[in-house]
C-alpha positions, 0 to 999 in steps of 0.5 A, spaced: 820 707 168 819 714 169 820 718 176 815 724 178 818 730 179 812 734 179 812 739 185 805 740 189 802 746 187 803 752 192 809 748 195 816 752 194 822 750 191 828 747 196 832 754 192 826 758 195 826 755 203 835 754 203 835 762 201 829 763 206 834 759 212 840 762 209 837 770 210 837 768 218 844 766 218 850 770 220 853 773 227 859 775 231 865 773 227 861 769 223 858 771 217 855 768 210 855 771 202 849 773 199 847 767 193 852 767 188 852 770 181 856 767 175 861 772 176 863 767 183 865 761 179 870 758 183 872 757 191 877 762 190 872 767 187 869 766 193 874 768 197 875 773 193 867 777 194 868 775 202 874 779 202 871 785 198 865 785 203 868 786 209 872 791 206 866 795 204 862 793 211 867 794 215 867 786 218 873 783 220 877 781 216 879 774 220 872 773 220 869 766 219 864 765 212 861 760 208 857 761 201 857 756 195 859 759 188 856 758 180 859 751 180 855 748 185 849 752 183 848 746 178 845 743 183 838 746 182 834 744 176 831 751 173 825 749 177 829 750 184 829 743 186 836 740 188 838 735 183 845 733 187 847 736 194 848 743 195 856 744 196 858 749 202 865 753 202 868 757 207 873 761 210 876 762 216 875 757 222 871 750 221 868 750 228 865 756 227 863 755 221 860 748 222 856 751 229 854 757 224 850 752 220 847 748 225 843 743 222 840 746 216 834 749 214 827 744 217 827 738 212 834 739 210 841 735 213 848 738 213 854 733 212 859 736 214 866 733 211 871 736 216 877 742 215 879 740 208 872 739 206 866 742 204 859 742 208 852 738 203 846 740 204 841 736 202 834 733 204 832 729 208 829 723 206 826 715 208 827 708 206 823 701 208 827 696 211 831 694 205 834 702 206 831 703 199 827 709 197 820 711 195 821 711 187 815 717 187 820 720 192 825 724 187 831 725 192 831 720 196 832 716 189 837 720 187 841 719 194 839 712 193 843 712 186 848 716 188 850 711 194 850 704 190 854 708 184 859 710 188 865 705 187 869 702 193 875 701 190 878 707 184 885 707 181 886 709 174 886 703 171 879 700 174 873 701 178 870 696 183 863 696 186 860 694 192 855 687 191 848 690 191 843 686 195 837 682 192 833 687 194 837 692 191 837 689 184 830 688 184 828 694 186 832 697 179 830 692 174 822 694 176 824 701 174 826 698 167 820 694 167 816 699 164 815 702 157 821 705 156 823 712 159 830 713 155 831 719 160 830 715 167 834 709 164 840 713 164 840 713 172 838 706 173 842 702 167 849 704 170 849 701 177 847 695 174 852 694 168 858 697 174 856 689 176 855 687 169 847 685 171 843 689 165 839 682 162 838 681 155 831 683 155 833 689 158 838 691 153 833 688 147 827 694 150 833 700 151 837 698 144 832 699 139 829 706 143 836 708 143 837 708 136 830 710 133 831 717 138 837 718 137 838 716 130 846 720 128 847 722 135 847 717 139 853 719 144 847 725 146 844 719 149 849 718 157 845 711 158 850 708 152 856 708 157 852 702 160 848 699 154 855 698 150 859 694 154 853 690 156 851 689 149 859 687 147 857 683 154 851 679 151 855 678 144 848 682 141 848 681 134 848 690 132 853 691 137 858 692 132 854 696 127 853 701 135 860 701 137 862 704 129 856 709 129 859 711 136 866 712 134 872 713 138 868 715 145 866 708 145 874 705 145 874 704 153 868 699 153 872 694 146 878 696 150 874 692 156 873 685 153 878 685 146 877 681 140 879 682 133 872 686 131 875 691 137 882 691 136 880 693 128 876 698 130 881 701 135 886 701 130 882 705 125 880 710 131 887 710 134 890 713 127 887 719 128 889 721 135 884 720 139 887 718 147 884 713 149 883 709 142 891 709 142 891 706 149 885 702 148 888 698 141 895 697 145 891 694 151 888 689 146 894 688 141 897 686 149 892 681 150 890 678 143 897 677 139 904 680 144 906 679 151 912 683 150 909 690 152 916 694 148 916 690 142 907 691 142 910 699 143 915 700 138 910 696 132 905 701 134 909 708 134 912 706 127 904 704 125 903 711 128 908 715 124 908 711 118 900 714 118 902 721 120 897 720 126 898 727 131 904 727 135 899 726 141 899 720 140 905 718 141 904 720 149 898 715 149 901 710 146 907 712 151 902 712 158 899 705 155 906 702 156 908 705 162 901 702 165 904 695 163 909 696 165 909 698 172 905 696 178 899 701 180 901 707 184 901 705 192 898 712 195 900 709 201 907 710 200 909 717 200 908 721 193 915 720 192 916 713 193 908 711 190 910 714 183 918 713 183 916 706 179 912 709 173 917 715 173 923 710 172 920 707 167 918 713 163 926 716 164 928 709 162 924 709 155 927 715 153 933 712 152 931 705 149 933 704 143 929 698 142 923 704 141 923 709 136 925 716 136 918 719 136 916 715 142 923 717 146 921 724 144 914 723 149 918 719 154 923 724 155 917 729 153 913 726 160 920 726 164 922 733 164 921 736 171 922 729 175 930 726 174 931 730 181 925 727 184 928 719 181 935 720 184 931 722 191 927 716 191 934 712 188 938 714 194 932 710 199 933 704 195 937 699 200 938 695 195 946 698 193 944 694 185 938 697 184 940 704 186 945 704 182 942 702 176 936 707 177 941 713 178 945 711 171 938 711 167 938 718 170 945 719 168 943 717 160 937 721 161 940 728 162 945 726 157 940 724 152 934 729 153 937 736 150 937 732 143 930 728 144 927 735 147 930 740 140 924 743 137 919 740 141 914 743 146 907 741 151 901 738 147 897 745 146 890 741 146 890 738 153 888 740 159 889 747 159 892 746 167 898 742 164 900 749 160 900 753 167 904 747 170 909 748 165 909 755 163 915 758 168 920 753 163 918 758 158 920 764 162 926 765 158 925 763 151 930 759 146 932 760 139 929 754 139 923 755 143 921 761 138 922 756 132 917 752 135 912 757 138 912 761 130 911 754 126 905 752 131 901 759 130 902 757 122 900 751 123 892 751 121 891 745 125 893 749 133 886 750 136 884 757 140 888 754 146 895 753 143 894 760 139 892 762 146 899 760 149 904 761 143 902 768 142 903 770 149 910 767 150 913 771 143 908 777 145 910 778 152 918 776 151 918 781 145 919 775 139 912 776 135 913 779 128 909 780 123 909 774 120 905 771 125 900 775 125 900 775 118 899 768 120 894 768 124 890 774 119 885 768 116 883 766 122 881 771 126 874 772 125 872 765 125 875 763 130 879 768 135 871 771 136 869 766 139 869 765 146 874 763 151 876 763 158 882 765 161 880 765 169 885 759 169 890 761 165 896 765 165 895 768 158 889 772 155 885 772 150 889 770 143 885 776 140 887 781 146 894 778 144 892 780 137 889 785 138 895 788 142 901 785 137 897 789 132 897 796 134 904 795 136 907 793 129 901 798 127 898 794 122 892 796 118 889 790 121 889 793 129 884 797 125 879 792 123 880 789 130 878 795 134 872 796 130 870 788 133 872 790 139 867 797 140 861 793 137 856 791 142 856 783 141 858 778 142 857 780 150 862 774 152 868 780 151 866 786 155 870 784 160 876 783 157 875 789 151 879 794 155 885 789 156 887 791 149 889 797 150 895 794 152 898 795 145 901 802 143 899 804 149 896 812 150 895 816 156 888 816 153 888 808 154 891 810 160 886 814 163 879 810 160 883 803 164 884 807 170 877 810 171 875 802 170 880 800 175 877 805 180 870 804 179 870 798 184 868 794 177 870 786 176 878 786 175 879 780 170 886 784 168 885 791 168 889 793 173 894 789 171 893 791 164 894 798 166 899 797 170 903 795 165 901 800 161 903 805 166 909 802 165 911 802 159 909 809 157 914 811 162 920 807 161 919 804 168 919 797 171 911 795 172 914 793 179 915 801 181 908 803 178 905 797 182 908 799 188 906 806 188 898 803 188 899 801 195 894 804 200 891 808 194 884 809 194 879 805 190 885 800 189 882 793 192 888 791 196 887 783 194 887 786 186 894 789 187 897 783 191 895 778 185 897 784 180 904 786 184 907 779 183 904 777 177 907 783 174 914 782 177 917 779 171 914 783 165 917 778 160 913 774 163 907 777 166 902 772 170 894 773 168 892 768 172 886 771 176 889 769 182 896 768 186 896 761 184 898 757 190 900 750 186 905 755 181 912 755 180 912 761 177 909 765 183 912 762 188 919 764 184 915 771 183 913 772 191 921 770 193 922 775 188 918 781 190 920 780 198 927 779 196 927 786 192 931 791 195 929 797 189 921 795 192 919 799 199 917 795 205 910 794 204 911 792 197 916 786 199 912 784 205 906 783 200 912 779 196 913 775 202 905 774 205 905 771 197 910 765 199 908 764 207 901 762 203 904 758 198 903 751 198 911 749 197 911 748 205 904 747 206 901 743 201 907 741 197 904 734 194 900 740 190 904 744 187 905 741 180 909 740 177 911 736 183 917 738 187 923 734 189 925 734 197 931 738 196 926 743 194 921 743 198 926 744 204 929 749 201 923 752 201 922 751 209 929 755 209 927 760 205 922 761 209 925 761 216 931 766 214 925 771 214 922 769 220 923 776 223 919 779 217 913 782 217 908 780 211 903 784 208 896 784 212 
């Protein structure tokens, strides 16, 4: 059952001979990153290091680039061998690009995705006559694997696969034929229950395996994604016994095939909280006991509230009842049109009063930011009726939503990307907004993220007291040393915030704080220590900020740290600080573009490590910038550089949350009543 991953002695890793070929590339106009490091995590810290080398080389600045970053490093093992395809990003022209890298090194392909797309590289591998690889040949197996397991058909309902052919099939069951090798049957397992083809004997060998070697930990093992749903499939008699061992992670697969055992369980997991539980146990309720998708809902949002499940819940329970309600988005209409059912319908809950409060509270929750983009696609109806009726729940929506939406706020445990898409809403902040904000950052229940995002908001805007922090004192050193990145956020680290709010109120915790930040370890927070020294702000704090700034050390909010600083020591708008670093020697110009427009607001500053494209808040803080008659020309022409950039007129079905047309044109003109201005290089 196993694979050979030994690699000949004397023979060089595929990381040896792709970093060999890489020393060759580069020319005219063309030019290649050195391999990254874990500083380069993301494509736009790519972009970020190619700008940085070829100010210092002297390159181009529209010269062509390629490089991969920290994420697509993955996919080398420790050994050097590729475990995936190596993922190529660049800059600049594609065709340039593309001819830079020719065909890869010898033994090696480029497949290259075209202008929207990343280049791969990968091995070049064989196949016999059925187009399957030799099992002793660990990358042609692996691209095997990933082209039977790549499905055909994906929504966010369902996932279709292609038929395996015979040959296919039973080249799969003989890797499971063997003794059982846990590890390797992960990798073979999937394709085959994807089309519901693991046999009994299959599943009685890996079960027992999987029990014994994983015993009180069996989600570590991935291959049970695969084995449950064929163990429910099979009826097998411990499937129960598994399925409870494993908890809610397990809830897609009783989701899959309902029956009252599942439902029970989906249940018990659903009053806990957990997402896809709560979804689960309604799809189940649906098809084992009530048609009626309303009246299902309104039954389990009493059950939640009645055992005080997390508000949370109520969102699932909410996207279940849309999805049952509404036919899958046609992604081949138009965004506003595919989406305009599910929309409607989330606009028409909130409404509803056969649905208990909680539950109109997530429906109007969920249609904040949409009600212009429903009245858009009500006015392409042909239908005058339907259009009609679609604008009156519009109507009822707006009349509604200030009374559901009081005293509420975003889920703080999700995606930490669906804060940032929210955050320009709270750029000035309500009585009501304060009230919220303070009871979550006492509630013992809000994680590291949420107090990331509440104590930004009330520091920023000049709301926090000391009652927060008081707060926040017995949680600060179990759970605020931890580490937790903030590259992608527009908040800092809670316990620079802290920190920060500390030295301000000039309590005698700022003291304790300090002293944990001048310790060596943990090392996660170097680079974020002197962010600190925001809080009651000295020239000496100035002066240890500047000469970080100047170092040409990594900007992870330094200069926009000590620009407010600046700031605030000399009772000016960060705005005109900024504006003075133009051209100023050992200021990165990239860095002070981003710092310029993420400071334009100090209400509400913007720590995102860069101008963030898809963002409301810095498309409104670049028009501001460019708009800003106290700024000089070139401050401006950064502001303006900033919007031209921006995906509201470039890629407006990116920007979240999404735009109305309305705005997307006002955007364009905009744009085009400044035309004759000069932007920023």
């Amino acid at each position: 059952m196993g694979l050979n991953t030994n690699r000949p002695a004397g023979q060089q890793s595929d990381l040896s001979r792709i970093k060999t070929w890489w020393r060759t590339l580069g020319g005219d106009r063309f030019a290649v990153l050195p391999p990254p490091t874990r500083g380069r995590y993301t494509q736009s810290d790519g972009h970020e290091d190619a700008a940085e080398m070829f100010a210092t080389r002297g390159i181009a600045t529209d010269t062509s680039f390629v490089y991969w970053h920290w994420q697509s490093h993955d996919a080398f093992a420790r050994s050097g061998d590729l475990t995936g395809a190596l993922y190529l990003h660049w800059g600049g022209d594609h065709a340039t690009v593309a001819a830079g890298l020719g065909d890869g090194p010898p033994g090696y392909r480029i497949v290259d995705n075209g202008p929207r797309g990343a280049f791969q590289l990968d091995r070049v591998t064989a196949v016999d006559a059925d187009g399957l690889p030799d099992p002793e040949d660990d990358a042609g197996v692996r691209q095997f694997l990933a082209r039977v397991d790549e499905p055909r058909h994906r929504t966010a309902r369902s996932t279709e696969y292609d038929p395996l052919t015979a040959a296919e099939e039973r080249w799969l069951h003989d890797r499971l034929s063997g003794p059982v090798d846990l590890d390797a049957a992960v990798r073979f397992a999937a394709p085959l229950e994807h089309r519901q083809a693991l046999t009994p004997d299959e599943t009685a060998r890996l079960l027992p395996a999987w029990r014994e070697a994983y015993a009180g930990r069996l989600t570590a093992w991935r291959g049970w994604r695969s084995v449950l749903p064929a163990l429910l499939r099979q009826e097998h008699p411990e499937v129960w016994e598994v399925a409870a061992e494993l908890g809610a992670e397990a809830a897609y697969a009783l989701t899959a095939q309902p029956s009252p055992r599942s439902l029970e369980l989906l249940r018990a997991w659903a009053l806990t909280g957990d997402d896809g539980a709560v979804r689960g146990w309604f799809r189940a309720h649906h098809a084992l006991r009530e048609p009626d998708p309303v009246r299902i809902a309104a039954e389990l949002s009493e059950e939640l509230t009645a055992h005080a499940a997390p508000e949370a819940a109520q969102t699932g329970l909410l996207r279940a009842l849309r999805e049952a309600v509404t036919d899958e988005p046609d992604t081949r209409r138009s965004p506003a049109d595919a989406f305009s059912p599910l929309l409607l319908a989330t606009i028409r809950f909130a409404t509803d009063d056969r649905l208990p409060r909680p539950l109109r509270v997530a429906a109007a929750t969920a249609a904040a930011d949409t009600a212009g983009r429903v009245r858009e696609a009500a006015g392409r109806l042909t239908d005058a009726a339907e259009a009609a009726d679609a604008l009156a729940a519009v109507e009822r929506y707006e009349t509604a939503r200030d009374d559901l939406l009081a005293g509420t706020g975003p889920d703080l445990t999700g995606y930490e990307g669906g804060l940032g898409d929210i955050y320009h809403r709270y750029r000035t902040l309500s009585p009501a907004d304060v009230r919220w904000l303070r009871d979550r950052l006492a509630d013992p229940s809000t994680g590291v993220q949420g107090i990331a995002f509440c104590l930004e908001l009330l520091h920023a805007h000049g709301e926090a007291a000391e009652a927060d922090l008081v707060a926040l004192l017995p949680r600060w050193k179990k759970e605020l040393t931890k580490q937790y990145r903030t590259t992608y956020t527009e908040w800092r680290h809670p316990l620079v915030t802290l920190t920060c709010l500390a030295q301000d109120l000039g309590h005698p915790a700022g003291e304790a704080m300090l002293a944990w930040w001048a310790k060596p370890k943990p090392l996660w927070k170097e680079p974020v220590r002197l962010l600190t020294h925001l809080g009651a702000p000295t020239e000496e704090k100035a002066a240890e900020l500047w000469e970080f700034v100047v170092s040409g050390g990594h900007d992870t909010g330094h200069l926009m740290t000590w620009v407010l600083l600046r700031a605030r020591l000399d009772g000016t708008h960060p705005l005109h600080v900024a504006e003075k670093l133009i051209d100023e020697p050992g200021i990165r110009a990239y860095v002070l573009h981003r710092v310029l427009i993420g400071v334009a607001d100090p209400a509400q500053p913007l720590w995102h490590y860069a101008i963030d494209p898809r963002s409301h808040s810095w498309w409104h803080r670049a028009q501001e910038v460019a708009d800003d008659e106290r700024l000089s020309a070139e401050a401006r022409a950064i502001g303006l550089k900033a919007a031209r950039e921006h995906y509201v007129t470039r890629y407006p079905d990116q920007v979240r949350p999404a735009l109305t047309e309305g705005e997307v044109k006002t955007a364009h003109a905009w744009l085009e009543a400044r035309a004759d201005r000069t932007a920023a290089d």
